[in-house]
N, C-alpha and C positions, 0 to 999 in steps of 0.2 A: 512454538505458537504461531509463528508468523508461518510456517509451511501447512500447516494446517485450515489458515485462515484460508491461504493461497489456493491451496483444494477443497476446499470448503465455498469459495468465492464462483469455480469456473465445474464442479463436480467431478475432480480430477479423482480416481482412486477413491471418492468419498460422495458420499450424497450433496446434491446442489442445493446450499443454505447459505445463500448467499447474504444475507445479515447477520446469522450466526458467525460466518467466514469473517466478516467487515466488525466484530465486535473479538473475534483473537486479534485481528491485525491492530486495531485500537488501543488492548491490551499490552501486545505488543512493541507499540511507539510507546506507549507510556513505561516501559521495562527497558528502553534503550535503544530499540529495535531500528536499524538503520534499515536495511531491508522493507519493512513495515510502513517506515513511513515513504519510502518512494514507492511501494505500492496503491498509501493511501492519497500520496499527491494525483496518483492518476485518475480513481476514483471521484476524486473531487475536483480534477479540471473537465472528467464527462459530468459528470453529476447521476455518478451510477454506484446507488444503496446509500448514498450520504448527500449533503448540500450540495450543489454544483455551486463552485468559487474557485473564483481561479483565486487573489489573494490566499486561499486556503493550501493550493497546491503548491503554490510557490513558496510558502513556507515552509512546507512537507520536503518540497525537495532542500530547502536550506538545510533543516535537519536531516537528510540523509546524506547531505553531503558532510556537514560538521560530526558527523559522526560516524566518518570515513567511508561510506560508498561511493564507487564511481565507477565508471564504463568506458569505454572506450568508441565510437562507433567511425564506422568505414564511408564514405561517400563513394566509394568508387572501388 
């Protein structure tokens, strides 16, 4: 669901429906989806197909993080 949403969101391999994409990822969090909801923090820190809030993002990332996603990233 959530890969779906994610080609669904940017018209990857799939027609650009970029609301229909933002209602699997939804779907999604609400099914567990850790992935999902760090998709949909990003979403919602531009304010791109849903509220712009950051409060909303940072929650999003709390749940992706509590339910095991994480990254690593390089500075250098």
């Amino acid at each position: 669901m959530t890969e779906l949403g994610i080609r669904l969101l940017v018209g990857d391999r799939a027609p650009y429906l970029p609301q229909d994409g933002t209602r699997f990822l939804m779907d999604a969090l609400q099914r567990g989806g850790a992935r999902a909801a760090l998709r949909l923090a990003t979403l919602a820190a531009l304010g791109a197909h849903v509220k712009q809030s950051w409060n909303d993002a940072v929650a999003l990332l709390l749940i992706a993080a509590e339910r095991g996603w994480s990254m690593t990233f390089s500075m250098g």
